[in-house]
KETI-874022 format. One record per residue (C-alpha): residue in one letter; x, y, z; residue number from 1. Coordinates in Angstrom, 1 decimal, always signed. Layout:
{res: A | xx: X | yy: Y | zz: Z | n: NUM};
...
***
This chain:
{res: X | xx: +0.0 | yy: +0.0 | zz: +0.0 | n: 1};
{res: X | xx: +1.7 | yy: +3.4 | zz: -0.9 | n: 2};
{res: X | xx: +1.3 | yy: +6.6 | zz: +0.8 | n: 3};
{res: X | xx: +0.6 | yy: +10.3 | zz: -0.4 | n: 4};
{res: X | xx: +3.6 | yy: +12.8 | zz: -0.2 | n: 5};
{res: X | xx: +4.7 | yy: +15.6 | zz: -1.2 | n: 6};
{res: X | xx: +4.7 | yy: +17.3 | zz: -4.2 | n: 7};
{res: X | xx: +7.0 | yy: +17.2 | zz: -6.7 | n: 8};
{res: X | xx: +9.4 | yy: +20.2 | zz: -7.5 | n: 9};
{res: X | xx: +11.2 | yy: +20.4 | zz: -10.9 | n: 10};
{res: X | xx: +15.0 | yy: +21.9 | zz: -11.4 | n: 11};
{res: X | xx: +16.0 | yy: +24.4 | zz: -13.9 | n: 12};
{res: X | xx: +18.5 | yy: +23.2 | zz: -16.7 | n: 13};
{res: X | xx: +21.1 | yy: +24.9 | zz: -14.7 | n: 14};
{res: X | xx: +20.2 | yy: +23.7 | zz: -11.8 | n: 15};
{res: X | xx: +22.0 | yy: +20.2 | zz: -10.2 | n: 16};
{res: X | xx: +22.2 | yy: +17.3 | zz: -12.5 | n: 17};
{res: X | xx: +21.4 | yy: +14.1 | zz: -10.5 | n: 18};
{res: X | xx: +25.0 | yy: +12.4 | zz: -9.2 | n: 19};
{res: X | xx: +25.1 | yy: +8.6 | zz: -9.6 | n: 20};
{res: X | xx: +25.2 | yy: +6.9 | zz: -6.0 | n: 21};
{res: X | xx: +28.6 | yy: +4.8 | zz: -7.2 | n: 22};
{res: X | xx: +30.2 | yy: +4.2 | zz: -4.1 | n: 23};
{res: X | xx: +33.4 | yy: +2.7 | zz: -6.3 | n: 24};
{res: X | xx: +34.0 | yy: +6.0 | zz: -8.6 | n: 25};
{res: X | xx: +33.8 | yy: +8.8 | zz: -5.5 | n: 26};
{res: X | xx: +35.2 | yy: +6.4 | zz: -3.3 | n: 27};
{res: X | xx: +38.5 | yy: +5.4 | zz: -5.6 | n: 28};
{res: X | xx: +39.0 | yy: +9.1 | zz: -7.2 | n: 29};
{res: X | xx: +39.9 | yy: +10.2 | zz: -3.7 | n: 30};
{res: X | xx: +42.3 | yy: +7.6 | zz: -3.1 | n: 31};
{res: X | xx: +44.0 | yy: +8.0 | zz: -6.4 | n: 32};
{res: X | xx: +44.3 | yy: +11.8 | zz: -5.0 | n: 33};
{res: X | xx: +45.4 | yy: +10.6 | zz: -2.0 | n: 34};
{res: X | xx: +48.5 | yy: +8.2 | zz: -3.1 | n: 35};
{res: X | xx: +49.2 | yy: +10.2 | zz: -5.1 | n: 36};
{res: X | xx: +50.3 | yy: +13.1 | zz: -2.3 | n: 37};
{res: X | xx: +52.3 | yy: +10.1 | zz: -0.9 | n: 38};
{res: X | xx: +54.5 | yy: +9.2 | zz: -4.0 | n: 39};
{res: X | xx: +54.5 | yy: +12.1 | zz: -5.8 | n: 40};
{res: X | xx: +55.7 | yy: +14.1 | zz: -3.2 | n: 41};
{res: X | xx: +59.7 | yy: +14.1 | zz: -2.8 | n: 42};
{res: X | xx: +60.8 | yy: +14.4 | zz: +0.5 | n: 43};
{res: X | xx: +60.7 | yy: +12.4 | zz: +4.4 | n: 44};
{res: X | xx: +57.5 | yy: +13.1 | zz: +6.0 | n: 45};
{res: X | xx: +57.3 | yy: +15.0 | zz: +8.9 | n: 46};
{res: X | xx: +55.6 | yy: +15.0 | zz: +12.4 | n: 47};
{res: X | xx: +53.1 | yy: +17.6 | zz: +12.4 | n: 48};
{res: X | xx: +53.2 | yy: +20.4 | zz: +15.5 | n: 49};
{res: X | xx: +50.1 | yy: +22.2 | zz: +14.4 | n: 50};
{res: X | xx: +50.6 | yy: +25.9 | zz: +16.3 | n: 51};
{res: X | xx: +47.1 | yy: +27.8 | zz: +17.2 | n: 52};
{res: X | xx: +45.0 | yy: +29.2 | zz: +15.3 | n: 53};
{res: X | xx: +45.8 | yy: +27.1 | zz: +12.5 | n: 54};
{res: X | xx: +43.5 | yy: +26.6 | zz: +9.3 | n: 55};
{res: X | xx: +43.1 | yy: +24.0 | zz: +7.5 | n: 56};
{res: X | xx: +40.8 | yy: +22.6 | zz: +4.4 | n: 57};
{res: X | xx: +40.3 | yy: +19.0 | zz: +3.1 | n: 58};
{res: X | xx: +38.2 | yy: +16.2 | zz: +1.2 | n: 59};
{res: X | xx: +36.7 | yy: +13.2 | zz: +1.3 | n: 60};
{res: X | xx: +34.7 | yy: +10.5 | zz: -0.2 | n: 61};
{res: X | xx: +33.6 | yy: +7.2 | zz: +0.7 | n: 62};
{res: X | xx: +30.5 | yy: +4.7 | zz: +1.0 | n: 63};
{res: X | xx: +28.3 | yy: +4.1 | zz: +3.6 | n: 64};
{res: X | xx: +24.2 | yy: +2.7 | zz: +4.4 | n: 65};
{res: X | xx: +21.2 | yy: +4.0 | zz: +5.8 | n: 66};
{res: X | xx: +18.6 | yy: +2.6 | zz: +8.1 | n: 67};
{res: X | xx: +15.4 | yy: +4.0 | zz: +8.6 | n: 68};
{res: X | xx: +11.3 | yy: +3.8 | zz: +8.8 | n: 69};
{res: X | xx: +10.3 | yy: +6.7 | zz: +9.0 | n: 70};
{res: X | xx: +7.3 | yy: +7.8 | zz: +6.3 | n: 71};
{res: X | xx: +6.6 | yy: +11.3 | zz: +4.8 | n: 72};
{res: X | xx: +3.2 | yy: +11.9 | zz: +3.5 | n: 73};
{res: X | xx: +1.6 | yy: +15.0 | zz: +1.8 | n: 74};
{res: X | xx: -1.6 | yy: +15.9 | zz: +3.1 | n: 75};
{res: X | xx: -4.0 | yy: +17.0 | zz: +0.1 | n: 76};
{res: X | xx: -5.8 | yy: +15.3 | zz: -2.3 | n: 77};
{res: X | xx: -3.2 | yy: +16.4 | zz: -5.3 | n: 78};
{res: X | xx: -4.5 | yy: +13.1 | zz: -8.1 | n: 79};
{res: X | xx: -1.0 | yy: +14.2 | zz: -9.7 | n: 80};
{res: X | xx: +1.1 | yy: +12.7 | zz: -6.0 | n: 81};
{res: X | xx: -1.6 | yy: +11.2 | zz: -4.2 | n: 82};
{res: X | xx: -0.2 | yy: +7.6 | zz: -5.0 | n: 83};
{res: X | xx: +3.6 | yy: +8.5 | zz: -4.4 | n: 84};
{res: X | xx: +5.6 | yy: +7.2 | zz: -1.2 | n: 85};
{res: X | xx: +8.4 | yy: +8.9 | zz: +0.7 | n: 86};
{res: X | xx: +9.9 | yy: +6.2 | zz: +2.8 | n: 87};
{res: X | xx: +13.4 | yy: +5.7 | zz: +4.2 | n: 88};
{res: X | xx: +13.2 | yy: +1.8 | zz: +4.4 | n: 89};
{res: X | xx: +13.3 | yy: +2.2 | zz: +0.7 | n: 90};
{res: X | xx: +17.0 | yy: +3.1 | zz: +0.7 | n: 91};
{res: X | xx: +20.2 | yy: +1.6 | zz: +2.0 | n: 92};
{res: X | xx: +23.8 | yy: +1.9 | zz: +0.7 | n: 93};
{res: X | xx: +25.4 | yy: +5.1 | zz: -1.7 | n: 94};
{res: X | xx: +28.6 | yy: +7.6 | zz: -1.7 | n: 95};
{res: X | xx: +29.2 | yy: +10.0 | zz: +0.6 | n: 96};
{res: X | xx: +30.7 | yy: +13.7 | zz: -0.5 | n: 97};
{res: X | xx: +32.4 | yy: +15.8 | zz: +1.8 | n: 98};
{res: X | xx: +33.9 | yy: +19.4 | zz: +2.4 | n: 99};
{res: X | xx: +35.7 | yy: +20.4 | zz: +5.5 | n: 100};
{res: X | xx: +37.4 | yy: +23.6 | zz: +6.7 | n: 101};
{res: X | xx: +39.2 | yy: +23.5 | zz: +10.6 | n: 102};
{res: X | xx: +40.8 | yy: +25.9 | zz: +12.7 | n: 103};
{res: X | xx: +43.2 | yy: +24.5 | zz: +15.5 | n: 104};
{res: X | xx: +42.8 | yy: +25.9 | zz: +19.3 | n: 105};
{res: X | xx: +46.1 | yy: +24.2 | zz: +20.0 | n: 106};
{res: X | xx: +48.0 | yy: +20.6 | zz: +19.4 | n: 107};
{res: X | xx: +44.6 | yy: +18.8 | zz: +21.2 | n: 108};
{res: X | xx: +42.1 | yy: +20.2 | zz: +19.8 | n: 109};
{res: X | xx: +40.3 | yy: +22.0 | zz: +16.7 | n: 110};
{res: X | xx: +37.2 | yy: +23.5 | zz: +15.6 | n: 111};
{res: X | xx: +35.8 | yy: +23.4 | zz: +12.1 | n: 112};
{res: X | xx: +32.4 | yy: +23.2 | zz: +9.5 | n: 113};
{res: X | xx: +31.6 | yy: +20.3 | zz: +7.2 | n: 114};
{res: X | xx: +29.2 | yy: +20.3 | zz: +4.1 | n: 115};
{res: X | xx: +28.0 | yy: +16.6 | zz: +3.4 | n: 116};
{res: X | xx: +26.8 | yy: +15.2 | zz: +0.2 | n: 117};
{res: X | xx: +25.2 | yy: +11.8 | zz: +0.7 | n: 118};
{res: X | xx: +23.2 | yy: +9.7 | zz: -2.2 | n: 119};
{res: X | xx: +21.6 | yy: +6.7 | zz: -1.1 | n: 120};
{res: X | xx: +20.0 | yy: +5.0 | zz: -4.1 | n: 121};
{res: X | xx: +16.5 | yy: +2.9 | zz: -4.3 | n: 122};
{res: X | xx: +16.8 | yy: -0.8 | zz: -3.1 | n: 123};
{res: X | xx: +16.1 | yy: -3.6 | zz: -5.4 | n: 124};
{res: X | xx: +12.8 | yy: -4.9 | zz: -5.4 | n: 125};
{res: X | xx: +11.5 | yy: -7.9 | zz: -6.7 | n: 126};
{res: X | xx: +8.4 | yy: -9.0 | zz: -8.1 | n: 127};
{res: X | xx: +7.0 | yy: -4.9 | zz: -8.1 | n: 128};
{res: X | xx: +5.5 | yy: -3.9 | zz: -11.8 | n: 129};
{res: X | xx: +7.4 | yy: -1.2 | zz: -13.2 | n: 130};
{res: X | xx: +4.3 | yy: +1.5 | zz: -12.9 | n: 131};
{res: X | xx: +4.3 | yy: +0.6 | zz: -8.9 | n: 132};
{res: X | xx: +8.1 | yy: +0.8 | zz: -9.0 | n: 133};
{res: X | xx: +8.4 | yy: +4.4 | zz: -10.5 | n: 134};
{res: X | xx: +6.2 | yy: +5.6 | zz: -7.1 | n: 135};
{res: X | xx: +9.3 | yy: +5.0 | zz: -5.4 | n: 136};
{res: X | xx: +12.3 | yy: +7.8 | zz: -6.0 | n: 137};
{res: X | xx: +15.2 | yy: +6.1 | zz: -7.4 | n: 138};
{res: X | xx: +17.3 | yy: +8.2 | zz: -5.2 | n: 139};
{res: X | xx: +17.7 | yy: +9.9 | zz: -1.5 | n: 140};
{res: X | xx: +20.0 | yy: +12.4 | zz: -1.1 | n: 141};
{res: X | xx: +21.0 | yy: +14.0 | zz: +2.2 | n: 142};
{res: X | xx: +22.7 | yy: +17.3 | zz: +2.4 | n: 143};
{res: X | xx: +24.1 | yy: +18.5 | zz: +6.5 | n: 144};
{res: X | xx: +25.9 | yy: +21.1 | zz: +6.9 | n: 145};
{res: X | xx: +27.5 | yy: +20.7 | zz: +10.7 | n: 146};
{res: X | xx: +29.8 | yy: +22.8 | zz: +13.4 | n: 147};
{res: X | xx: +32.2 | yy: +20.1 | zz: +14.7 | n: 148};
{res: X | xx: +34.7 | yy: +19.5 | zz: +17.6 | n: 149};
{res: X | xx: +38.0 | yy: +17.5 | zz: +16.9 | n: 150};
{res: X | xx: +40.3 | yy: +15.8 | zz: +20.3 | n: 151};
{res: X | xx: +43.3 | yy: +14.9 | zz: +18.8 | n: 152};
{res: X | xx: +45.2 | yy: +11.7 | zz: +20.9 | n: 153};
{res: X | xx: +48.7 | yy: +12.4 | zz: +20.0 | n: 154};
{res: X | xx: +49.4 | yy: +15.8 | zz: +17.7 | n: 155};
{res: X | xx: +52.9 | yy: +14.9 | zz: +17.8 | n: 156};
{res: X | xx: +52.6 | yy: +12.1 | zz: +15.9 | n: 157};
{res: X | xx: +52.9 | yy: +11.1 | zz: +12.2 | n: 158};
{res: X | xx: +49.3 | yy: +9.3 | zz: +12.0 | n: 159};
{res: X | xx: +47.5 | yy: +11.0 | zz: +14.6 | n: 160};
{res: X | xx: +44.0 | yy: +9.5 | zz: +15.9 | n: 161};
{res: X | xx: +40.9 | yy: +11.7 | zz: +16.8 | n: 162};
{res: X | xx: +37.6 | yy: +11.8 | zz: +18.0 | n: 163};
{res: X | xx: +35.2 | yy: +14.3 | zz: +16.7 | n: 164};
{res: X | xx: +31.4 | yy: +15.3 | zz: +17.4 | n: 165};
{res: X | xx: +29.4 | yy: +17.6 | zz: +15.5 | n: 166};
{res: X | xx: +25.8 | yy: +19.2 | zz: +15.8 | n: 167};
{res: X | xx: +23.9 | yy: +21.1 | zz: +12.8 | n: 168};
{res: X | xx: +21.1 | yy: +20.2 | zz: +10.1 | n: 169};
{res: X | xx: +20.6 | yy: +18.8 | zz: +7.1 | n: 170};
{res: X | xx: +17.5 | yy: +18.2 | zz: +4.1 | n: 171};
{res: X | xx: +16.8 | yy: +14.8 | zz: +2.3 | n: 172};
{res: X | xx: +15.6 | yy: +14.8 | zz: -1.0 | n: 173};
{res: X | xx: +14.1 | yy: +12.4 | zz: -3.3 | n: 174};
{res: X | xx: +14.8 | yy: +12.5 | zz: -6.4 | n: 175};
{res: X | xx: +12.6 | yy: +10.5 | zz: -8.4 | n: 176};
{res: X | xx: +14.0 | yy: +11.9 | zz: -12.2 | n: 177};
{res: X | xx: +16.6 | yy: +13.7 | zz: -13.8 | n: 178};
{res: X | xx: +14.4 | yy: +17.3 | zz: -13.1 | n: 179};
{res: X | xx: +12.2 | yy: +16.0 | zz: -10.8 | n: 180};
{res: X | xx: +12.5 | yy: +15.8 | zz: -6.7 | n: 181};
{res: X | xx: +10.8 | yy: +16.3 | zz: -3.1 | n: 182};
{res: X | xx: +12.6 | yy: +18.2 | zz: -0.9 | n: 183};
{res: X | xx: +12.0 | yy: +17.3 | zz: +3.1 | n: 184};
{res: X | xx: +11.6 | yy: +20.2 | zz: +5.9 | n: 185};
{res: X | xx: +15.1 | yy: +21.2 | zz: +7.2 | n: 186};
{res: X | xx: +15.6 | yy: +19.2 | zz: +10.4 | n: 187};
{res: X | xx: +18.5 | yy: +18.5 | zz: +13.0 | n: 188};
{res: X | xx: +21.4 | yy: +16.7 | zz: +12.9 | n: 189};
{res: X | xx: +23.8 | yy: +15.2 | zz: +14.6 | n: 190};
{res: X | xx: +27.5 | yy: +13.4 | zz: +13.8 | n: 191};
{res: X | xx: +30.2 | yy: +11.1 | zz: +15.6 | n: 192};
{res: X | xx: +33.1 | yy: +9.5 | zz: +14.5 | n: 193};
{res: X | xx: +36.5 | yy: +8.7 | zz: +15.0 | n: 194};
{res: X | xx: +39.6 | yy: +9.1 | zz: +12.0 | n: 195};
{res: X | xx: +43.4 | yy: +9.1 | zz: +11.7 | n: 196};
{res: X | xx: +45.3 | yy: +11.7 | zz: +9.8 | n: 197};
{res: X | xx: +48.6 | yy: +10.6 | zz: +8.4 | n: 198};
{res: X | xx: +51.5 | yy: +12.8 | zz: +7.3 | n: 199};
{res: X | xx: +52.8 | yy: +13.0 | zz: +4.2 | n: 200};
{res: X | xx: +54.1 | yy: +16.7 | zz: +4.3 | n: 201};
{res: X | xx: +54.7 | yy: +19.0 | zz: +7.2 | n: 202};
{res: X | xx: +51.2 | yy: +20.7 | zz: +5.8 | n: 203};
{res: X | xx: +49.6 | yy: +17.4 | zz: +3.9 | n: 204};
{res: X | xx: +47.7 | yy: +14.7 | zz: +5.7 | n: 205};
{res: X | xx: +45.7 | yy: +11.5 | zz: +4.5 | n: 206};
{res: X | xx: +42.7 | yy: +11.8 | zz: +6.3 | n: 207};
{res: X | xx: +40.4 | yy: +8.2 | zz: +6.9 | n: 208};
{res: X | xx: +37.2 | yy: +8.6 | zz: +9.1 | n: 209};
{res: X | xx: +34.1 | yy: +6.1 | zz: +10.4 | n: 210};
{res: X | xx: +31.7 | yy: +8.4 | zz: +10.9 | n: 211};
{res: X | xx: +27.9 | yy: +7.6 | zz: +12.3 | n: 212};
{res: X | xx: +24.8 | yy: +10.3 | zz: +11.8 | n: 213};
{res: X | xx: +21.5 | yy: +10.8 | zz: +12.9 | n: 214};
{res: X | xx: +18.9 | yy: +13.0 | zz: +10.9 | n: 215};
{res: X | xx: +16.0 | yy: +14.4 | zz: +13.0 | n: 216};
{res: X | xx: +12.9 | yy: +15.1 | zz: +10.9 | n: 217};
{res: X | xx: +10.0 | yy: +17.9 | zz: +11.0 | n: 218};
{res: X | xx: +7.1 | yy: +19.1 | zz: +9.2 | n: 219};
{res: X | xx: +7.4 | yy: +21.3 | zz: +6.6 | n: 220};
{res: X | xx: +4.4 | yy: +23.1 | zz: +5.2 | n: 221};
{res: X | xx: +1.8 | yy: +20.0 | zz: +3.8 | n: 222};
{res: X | xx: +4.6 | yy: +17.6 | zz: +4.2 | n: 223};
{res: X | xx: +3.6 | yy: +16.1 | zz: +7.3 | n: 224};
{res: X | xx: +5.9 | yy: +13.4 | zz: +9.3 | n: 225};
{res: X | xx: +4.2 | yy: +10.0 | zz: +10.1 | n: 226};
{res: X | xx: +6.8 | yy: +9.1 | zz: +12.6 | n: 227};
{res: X | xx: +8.4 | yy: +5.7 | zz: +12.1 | n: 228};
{res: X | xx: +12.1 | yy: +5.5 | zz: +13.1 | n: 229};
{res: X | xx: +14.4 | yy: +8.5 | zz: +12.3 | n: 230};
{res: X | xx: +17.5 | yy: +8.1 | zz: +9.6 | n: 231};
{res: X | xx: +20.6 | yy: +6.8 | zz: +10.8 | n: 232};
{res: X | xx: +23.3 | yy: +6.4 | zz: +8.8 | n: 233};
{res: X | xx: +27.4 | yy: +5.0 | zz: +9.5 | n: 234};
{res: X | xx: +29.9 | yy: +6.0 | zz: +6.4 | n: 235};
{res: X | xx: +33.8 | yy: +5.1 | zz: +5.9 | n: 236};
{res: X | xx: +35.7 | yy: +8.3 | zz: +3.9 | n: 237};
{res: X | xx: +39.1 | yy: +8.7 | zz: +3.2 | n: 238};
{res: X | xx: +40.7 | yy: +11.7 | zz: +2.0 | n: 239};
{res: X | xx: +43.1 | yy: +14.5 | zz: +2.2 | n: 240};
{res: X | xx: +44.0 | yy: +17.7 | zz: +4.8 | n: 241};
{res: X | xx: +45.6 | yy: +20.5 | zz: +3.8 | n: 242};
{res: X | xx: +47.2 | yy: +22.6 | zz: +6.5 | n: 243};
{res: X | xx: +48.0 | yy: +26.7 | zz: +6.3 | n: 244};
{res: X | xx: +50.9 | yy: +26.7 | zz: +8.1 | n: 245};
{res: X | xx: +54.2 | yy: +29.0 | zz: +7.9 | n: 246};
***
């Protein structure tokens, strides 16, 4: 039985062109980035002594999964939605995206904003008739944008291991076409991981990070939330840090 939801909105042509949940393209570009900072860089790598006040920007890119019941549903009688469902259950494993600027307080500990780009893409049914099937959005995506706090273990050292926790909020979309999508009410968020940085260069690091999130929800205008459990979702990203230092 499907469910009513929101209705649909439609990009521009210059607006975002959908990104293909491959976990194995983002997740292997960044890595090729990142070797590449170890063997194309001349030089013995150094211990890093990060001084205060330091900046610092990096990327990553990974794969991860999402669990989830929760339901959306759109409350008119709109014939052109009426049979469409909004349903986290219906999604489970894409790439993850992400930007990240930091600002050291001293060797322990750091400050910084993150900008998240996760794609989670349809599950695979079976035996479900290709008109029932296009109810479903072939895609989720989650965008958070998040302050975060970073402990650092042992600044000293080449790989360095850290603990971070961050607070913000994000907005899920379904994209159901290559113009067409349902945006979700912008809700809380909250992130906690762990990650190692290792030292290439006095100012370069490879950066790997498990990272676990949880996405609150809310409703937004007719887009009403039917409760169900909230998004949760775990990722593993590896990347690069790059370090403004003197």
């Amino acid at each position: 039985m499907t469910r009513p939801v929101a209705r649909s909105h439609r990009l521009s042509r210059g607006g975002w062109r959908k990104v293909r949940s491959v976990g194995g393209t983002v997740f292997g570009t960044v890595l090729g980035i990142a070797l590449g900072l170890v063997f194309l860089t001349p030089g013995p790598a150094c211990a890093n002594e990060q001084r205060r006040n330091t900046w610092s920007f990096g990327v990553q890119g990974g794969y991860g999964a999402l669990n989830g019941t929760g339901v959306f549903e759109w409350e008119d009688n709109d014939p052109e939605v009426a049979n469409r469902t909004h349903s986290y259950e219906n999604y489970r494993y894409g790439a993850a995206l992400g930007f990240r600027i930091r600002r050291s307080l001293d060797q322990t500990h750091a400050v910084g904003i993150s900008f998240e780009d996760l794609r989670y893409d349809r599950k695979t049914f079976k035996d479900v008739k290709p008109e029932e099937l296009a109810l479903i959005a072939k895609q989720l995506q989650a965008t958070t944008y998040l302050i975060n706090y970073y402990l650092y273990l042992n600044r000293r050292a080449r790989a360095t291991p850290y603990v971070l926790l961050g607070g913000g909020f994000h907005r899920d979309t379904f994209r159901f076409g290559k113009h067409d999508y349902v945006p979700t009410a912008i809700g809380p968020c909250a992130n906690l991981g762990m990650g190692v940085e290792y030292f290439v260069r006095p100012a370069w690091s490879l950066d790997a990070t498990l990272r676990g999130a949880w996405f609150g929800q809310r409703d937004g205008g007719q887009l009403q939330w039917k409760g169900g459990g909230s998004p949760m979702a775990v990722s593993v990203q590896l990347g690069f840090q790059y370090y403004l230092i003197k």
